[in-house]
C-alpha positions in Angstrom: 12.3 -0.4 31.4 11.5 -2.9 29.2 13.7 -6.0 27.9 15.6 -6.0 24.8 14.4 -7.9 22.0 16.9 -10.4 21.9 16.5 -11.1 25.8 15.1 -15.0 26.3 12.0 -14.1 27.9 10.8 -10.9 25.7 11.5 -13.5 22.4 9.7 -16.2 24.4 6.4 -14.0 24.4 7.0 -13.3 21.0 7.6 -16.7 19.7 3.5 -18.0 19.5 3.3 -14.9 17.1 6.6 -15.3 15.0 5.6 -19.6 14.9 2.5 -18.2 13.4 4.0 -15.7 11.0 6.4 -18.5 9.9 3.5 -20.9 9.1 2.0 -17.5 7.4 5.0 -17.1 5.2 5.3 -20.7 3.8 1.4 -20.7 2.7 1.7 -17.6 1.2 4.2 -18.9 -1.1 2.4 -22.1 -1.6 -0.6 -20.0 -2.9 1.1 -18.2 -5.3 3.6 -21.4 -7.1 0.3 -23.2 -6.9 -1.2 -20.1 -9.2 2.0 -20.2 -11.8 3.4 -16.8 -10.1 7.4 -16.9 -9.9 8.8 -14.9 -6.8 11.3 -12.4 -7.5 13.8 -10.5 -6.2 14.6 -6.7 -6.6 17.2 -4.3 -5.6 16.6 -2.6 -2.1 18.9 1.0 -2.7 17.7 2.6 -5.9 18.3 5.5 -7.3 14.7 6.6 -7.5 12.5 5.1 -4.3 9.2 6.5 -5.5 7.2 9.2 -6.4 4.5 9.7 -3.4 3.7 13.3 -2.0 4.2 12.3 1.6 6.2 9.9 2.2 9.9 10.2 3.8 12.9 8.1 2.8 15.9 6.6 3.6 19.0 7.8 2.2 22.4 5.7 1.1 25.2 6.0 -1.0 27.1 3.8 -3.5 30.9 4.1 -3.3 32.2 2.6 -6.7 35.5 1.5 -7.0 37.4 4.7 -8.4 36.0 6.3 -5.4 33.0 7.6 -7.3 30.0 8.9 -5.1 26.4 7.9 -6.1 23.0 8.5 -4.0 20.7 6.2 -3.6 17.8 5.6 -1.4 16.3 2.4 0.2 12.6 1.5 -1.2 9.5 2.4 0.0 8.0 -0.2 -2.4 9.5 -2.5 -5.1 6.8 -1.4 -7.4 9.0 0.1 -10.0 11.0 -2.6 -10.5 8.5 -5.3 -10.4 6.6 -3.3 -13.5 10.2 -3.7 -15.1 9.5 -7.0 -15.0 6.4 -7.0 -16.5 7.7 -5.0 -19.3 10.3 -7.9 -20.0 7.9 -10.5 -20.1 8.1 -12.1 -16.5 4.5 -12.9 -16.7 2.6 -12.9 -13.1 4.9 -12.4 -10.3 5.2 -12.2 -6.2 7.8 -10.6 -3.7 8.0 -10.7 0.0 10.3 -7.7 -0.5 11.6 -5.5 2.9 10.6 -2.0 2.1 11.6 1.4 4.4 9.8 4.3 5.2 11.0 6.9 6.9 9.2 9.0 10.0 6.6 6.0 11.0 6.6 4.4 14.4 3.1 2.7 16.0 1.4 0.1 17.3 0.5 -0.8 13.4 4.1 0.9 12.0 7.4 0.2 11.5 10.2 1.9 9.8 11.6 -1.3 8.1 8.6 -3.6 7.1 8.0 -6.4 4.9 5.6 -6.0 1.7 4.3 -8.8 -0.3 3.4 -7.2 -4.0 2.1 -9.4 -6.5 1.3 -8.1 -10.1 -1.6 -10.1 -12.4 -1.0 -9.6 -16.1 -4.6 -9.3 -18.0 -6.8 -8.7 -14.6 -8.7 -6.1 -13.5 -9.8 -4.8 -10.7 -13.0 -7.3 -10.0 -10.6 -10.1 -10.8 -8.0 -9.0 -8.4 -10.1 -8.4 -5.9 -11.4 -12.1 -6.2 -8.0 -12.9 -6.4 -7.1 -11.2 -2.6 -10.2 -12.4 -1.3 -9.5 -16.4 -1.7 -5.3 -15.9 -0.8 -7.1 -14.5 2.6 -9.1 -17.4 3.0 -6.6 -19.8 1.8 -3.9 -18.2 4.5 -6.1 -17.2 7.4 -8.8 -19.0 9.6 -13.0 -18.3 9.2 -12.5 -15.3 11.6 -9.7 -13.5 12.3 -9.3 -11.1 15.8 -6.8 -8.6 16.2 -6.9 -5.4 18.1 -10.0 -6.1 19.9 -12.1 -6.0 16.5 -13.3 -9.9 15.3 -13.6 -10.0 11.1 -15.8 -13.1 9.3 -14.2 -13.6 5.8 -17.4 -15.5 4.7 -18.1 -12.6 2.6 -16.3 -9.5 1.1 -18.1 -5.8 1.6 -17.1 -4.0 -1.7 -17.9 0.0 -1.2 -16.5 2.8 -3.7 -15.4 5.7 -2.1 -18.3 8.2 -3.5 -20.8 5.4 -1.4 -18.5 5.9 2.1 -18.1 9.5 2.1 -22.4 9.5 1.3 -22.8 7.0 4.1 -20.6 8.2 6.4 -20.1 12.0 5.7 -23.1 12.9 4.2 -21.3 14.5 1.2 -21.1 13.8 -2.5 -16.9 13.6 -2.6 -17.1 13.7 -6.8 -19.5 16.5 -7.3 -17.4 18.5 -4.4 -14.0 17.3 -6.0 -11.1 19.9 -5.8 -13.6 22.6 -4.0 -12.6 22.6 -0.6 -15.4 24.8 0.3 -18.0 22.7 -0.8 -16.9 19.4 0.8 -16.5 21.2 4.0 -20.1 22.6 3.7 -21.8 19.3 2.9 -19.9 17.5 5.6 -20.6 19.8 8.1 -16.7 20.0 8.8 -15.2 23.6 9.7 -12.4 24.1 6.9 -9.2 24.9 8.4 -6.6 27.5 7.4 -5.0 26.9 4.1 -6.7 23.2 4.4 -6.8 22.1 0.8 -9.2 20.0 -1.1 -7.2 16.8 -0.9 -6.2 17.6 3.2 -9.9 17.5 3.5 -10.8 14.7 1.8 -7.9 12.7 3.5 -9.1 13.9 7.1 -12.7 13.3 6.7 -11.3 9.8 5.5 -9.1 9.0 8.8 -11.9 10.3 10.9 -15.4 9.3 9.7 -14.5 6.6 6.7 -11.7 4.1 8.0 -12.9 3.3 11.3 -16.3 2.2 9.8 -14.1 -0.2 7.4 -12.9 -3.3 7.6 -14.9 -4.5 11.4 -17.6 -7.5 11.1 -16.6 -8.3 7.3 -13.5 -7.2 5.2 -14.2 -4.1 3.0 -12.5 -3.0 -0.4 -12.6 0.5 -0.6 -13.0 1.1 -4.5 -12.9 3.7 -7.0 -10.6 6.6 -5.4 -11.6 9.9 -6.8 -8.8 10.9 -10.0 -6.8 13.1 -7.9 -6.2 9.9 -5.5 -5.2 7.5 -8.5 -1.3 7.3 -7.7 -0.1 4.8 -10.3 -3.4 3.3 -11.5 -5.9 3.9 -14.4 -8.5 6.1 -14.8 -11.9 4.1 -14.9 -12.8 4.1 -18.6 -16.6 4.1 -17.6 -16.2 7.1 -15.2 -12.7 9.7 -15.7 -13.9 10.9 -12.5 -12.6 7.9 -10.6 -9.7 5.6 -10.6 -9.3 1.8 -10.2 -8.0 1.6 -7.1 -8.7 -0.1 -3.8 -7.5 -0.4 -0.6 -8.5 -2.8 1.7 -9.7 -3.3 5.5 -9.4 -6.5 7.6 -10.3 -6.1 11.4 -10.0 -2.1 11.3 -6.7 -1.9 9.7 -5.5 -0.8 6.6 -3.8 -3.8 4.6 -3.2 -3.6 1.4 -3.4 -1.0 -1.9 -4.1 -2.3 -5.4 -3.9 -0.7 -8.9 -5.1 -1.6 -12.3 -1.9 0.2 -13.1 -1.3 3.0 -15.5 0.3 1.7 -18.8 0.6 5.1 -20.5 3.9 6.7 -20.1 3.2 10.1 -21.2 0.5 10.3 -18.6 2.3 8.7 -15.9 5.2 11.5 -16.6 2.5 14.2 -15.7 1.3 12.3 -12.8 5.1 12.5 -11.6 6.2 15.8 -12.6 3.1 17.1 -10.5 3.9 14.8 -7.5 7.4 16.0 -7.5 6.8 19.7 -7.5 4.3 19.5 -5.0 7.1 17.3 -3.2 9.7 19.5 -3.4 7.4 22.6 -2.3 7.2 21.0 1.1 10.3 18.9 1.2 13.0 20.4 -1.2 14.7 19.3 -4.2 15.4 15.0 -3.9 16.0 12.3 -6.5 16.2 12.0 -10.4 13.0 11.4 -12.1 13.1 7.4 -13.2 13.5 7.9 -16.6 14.5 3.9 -17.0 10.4 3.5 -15.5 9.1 5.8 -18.0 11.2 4.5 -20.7 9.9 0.5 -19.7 6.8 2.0 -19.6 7.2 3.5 -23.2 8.2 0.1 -24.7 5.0 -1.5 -23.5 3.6 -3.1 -20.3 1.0 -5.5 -20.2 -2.3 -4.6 -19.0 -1.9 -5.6 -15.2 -3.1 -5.4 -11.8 -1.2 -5.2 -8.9 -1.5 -4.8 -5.4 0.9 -4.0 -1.9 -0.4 -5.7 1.2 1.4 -4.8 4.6 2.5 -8.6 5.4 3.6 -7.3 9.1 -0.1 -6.6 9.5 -1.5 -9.4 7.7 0.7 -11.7 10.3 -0.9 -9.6 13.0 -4.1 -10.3 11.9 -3.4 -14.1 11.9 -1.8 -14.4 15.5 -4.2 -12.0 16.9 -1.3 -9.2 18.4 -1.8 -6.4 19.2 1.2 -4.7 17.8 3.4 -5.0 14.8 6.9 -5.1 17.5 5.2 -8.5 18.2 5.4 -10.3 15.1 9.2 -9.3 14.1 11.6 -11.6 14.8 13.5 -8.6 16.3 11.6 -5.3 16.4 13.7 -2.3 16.7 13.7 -0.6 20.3 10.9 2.2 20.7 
């Protein structure tokens, strides 16, 4: 059996990575008050946690003082509020915000993590990625090992997500898009029962795309097909695609970035689709965020944004192996 977290000798092999995640945590924040960006704070149990397809929650409850009930759910990002900000004029801002999400246990996954999100008024996605690129160098060493997989940051691999699934599917993902039959057929991938379009797309990604990422050099993954966009912008030069990137250091997915959506009306559609495809698998949940779409209404700067996994990132710095070792007390497993 093995020792609880807070026994002397399981902290004591935990404390080289934790010393290091400390050290991690100061430079961060010494990039970003060195840039202008102010760190913020947002609310943890809100009454709207997010609007993704697939992810599972943590549910809470506000009592108020004349006994009133209200439900409330603990974050899966701070996103929503941060754009808030943006709409009130907080100019560029950073948060090394705890975030929850539900049903997620691994060697790279914990249910209670810790997300830095930053948000860039006037950038797009070339500048943010430019952006991510030097906080990396600023914060982590010339090459970085972690999981058995050594990563050079002397340069930056930048591949779109049609030029992955051609190199390492073999298929054309935007001519196949929404036709799971086709993308089955040039991958050479047997479609499964009631296997949709986007299923496909994701598992060809998790088995042939993402383990190619991210090894001898970083790689952004850019320009996820429309129907991947989430809460970014369509790519004016291509409707096809959105601007979008994740990105891969030492095989692991690390962070997500948006030029994000501005539009209201269309961010309402994006929603009220999400939700109905949510509810289909999950049931009925939480209110739509009318506040967002109303902040969202009144105007937000043009901005980019991105979520890196800051548990991961420390990983990556102190070399462990698993997330339980860089978390000052990691929850039993």
């Amino acid at each position: 059996m093995s020792q609880p977290a807070w026994h002397p000798e399981s902290f004591a092999a935990r404390l080289p990575f934790l010393r290091r995640r400390a050290l991690l945590t100061q430079a961060t924040r010494a990039f970003f008050a060195a840039r202008g960006y102010t760190e913020v704070e947002t609310p943890y149990a809100v009454p709207v946690p997010g609007e993704e397809v697939h992810l599972a929650t943590f549910r809470t409850e506000r009592v108020g003082t004349d006994g009133s009930r209200e439900p409330l759910w603990l974050h899966t990002s701070p996103e929503f509020a941060m754009k808030k900000l943006l709409v009130a004029g907080a100019g560029p801002i950073f948060q090394l915000a705890r975030v929850w999400r539900n049903e997620e246990g691994s060697a790279l996954h914990a249910h209670e993590f810790t997300m830095l999100e930053w948000y860039t008024p006037g950038a797009g996605m070339t500048g943010l990625m430019d952006q991510t690129e030097a906080f990396l160098r600023a914060v982590l060493p010339p090459v970085v090992s972690c999981r058995g997989i050594a990563t050079d940051l002397s340069r930056f691999e930048r591949l779109t997500v049609a030029e992955a699934f051609a190199r390492y599917v073999g298929a054309d993902v935007l001519a196949t898009a929404d036709d799971a039959p086709a993308l089955a057929a040039a991958a050479g991938a047997r479609l499964r029962q009631r296997e949709t379009w986007e299923d496909l797309f994701f598992r060809l990604l998790l088995e042939r795309v993402e383990p190619m990422l991210g090894r001898g050099h970083p790689t952004f993954l850019t320009h996820w097909p429309a129907a991947q966009a989430a809460l970014a912008r369509r790519d004016p030069a291509d409707p096809r695609v959105a601007e979008r990137f994740e990105l891969f250091v030492c095989g692991v997915e690390l962070a997500n970035a948006f030029v994000e959506l501005t539009d209201a009306a269309e961010q309402r559609e994006r929603f009220t689709a999400d939700r109905a495809r949510r509810h289909a698998l999950h049931g009925p949940d939480w209110p739509m965020d009318e506040d967002f779409l109303a902040a969202l209404a009144h105007g937000m700067p043009a901005a980019a944004g991105i979520a890196l996994g800051f548990d991961r990132l420390a990983m990556i710095a102190s070399g462990a192996d698993r997330i339980g070792q860089v978390l000052w007390m990691p929850p039993p497993m």
